[in-house]
N, C-alpha and C positions, 0 to 999 in steps of 0.2 A: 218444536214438537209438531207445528203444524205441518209442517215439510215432510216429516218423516212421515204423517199419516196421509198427506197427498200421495207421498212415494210409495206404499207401501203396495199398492193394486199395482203399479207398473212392475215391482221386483217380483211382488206374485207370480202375472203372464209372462216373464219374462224365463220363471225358473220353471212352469209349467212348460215353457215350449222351448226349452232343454231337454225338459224329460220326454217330450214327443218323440215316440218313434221313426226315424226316418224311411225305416222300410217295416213292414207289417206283413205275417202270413196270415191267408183264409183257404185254405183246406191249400190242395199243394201248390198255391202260386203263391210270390209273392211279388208284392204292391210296393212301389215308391209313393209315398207322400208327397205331391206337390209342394217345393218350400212354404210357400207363400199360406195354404190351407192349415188348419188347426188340427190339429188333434183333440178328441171330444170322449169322453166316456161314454160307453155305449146306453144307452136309455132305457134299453128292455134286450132278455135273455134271450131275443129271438135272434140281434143283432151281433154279428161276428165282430163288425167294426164302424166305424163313425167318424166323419168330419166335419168341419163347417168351410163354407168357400166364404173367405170373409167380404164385406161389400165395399168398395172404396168410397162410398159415401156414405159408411156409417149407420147404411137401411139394413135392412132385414139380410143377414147371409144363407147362403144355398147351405142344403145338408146333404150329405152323401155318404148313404146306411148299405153294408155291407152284409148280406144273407147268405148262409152256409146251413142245408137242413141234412148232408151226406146225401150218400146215395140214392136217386129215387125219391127223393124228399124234395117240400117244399111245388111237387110241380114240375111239368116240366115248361119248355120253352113260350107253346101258345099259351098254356092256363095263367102264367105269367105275365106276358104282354095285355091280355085279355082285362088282368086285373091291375095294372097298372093304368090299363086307359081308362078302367070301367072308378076312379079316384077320381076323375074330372066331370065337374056336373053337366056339361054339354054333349048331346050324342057325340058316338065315334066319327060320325062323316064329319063332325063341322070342326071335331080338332085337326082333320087332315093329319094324321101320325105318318110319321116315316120311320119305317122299321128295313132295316138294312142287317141281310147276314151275310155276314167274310170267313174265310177261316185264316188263322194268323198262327204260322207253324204247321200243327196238326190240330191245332185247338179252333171247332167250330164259335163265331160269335156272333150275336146277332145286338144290334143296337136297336133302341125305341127311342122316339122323338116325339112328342106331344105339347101344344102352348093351349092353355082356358084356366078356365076358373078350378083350381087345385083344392080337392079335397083334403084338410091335412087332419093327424089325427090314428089316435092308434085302431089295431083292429075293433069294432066293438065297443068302441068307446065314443067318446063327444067327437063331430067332426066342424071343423072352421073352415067356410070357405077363403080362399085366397084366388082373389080375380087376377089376370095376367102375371098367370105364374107358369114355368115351365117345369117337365119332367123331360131328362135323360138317363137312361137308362142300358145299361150291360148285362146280357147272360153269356159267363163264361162257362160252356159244357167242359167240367174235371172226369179223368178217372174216378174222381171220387165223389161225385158230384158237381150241380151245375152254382156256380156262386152267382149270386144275382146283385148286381149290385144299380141302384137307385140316385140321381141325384136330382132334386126338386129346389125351387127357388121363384124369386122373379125372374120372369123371362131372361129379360137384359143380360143381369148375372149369369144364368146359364148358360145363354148363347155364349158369350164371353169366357168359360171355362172351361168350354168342350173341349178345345185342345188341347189342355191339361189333363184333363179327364181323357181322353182319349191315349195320353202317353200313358199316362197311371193303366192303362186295363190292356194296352196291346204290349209294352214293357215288361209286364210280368209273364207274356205270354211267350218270349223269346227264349 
């Protein structure tokens, strides 16, 4: 009996990420889920979609929150970036961001890059610093609006899943 209740959390995760979607729409693109990433239910109504970038040693995993407000909505590109750097408690110059725009197809995209102390935390609500943590960050401009999508973490872990993250958002772009 005790076996089966050891087991029983593994067969859990295990039948949970079964049922993960391997590919995911958010307005009209759609995303491959890195294998390796989790599939997460989304937190709040504001979120289209949701992962976790798991951590190979067990610390704290990256999240990466997928935003779809339609057309016109949500913002556009700067008011965006603006408030993604303005979530870190140290001024803009000492994060030194890199924000890089490409267009990939016909679809303009712009990348944010930001390392400090990460405010995390819903709008409005209680916020938890987190020191040496990274934000990377995608706005993909749709006909149907622009999807924004967010991933924050320890540094380390970020740095280390841009690539992933980077096939996941130019991938869906083809």
């Amino acid at each position: 009996m005790k076996i089966i209740a050891r087991l029983a959390p593994l067969f859990l995760a295990l039948a949970l990420a079964a049922a993960a979607p391997a590919t995911f729409k958010v307005s009209e693109f759609t995303f491959a889920r890195p294998a390796a990433w989790e599939w997460v239910e989304v937190s709040s109504s504001m979120r289209a979609a949701q992962l976790n970038v798991p951590a190979a040693d067990g610390r704290e995993p990256g999240e990466v929150v997928f935003f779809h407000f339609g057309a016109g909505g949500g913002g556009g590109t700067k008011a965006n970036v603006d408030r993604w750097l303005s979530q870190f408690q140290e001024p803009r110059e000492q994060l030194k961001p890199k924000i890089e725009e490409k267009t990939v197809g016909k679809t303009k995209l712009t990348y944010v890059h930001a390392e400090g102390t990460y405010s995390s935390g819903m709008p409005g609500g209680p916020k938890v610093a987190k020191p040496d943590h990274g934000l990377y960050g995608a706005i993909v401009e749709g006909a149907e609006g622009s999807v924004f999508v967010r991933m924050t973490g320890p540094k380390a872990l970020v740095k280390s899943a841009l690539g992933d993250f980077n096939k996941m958002i130019e991938g869906a772009l083809k």
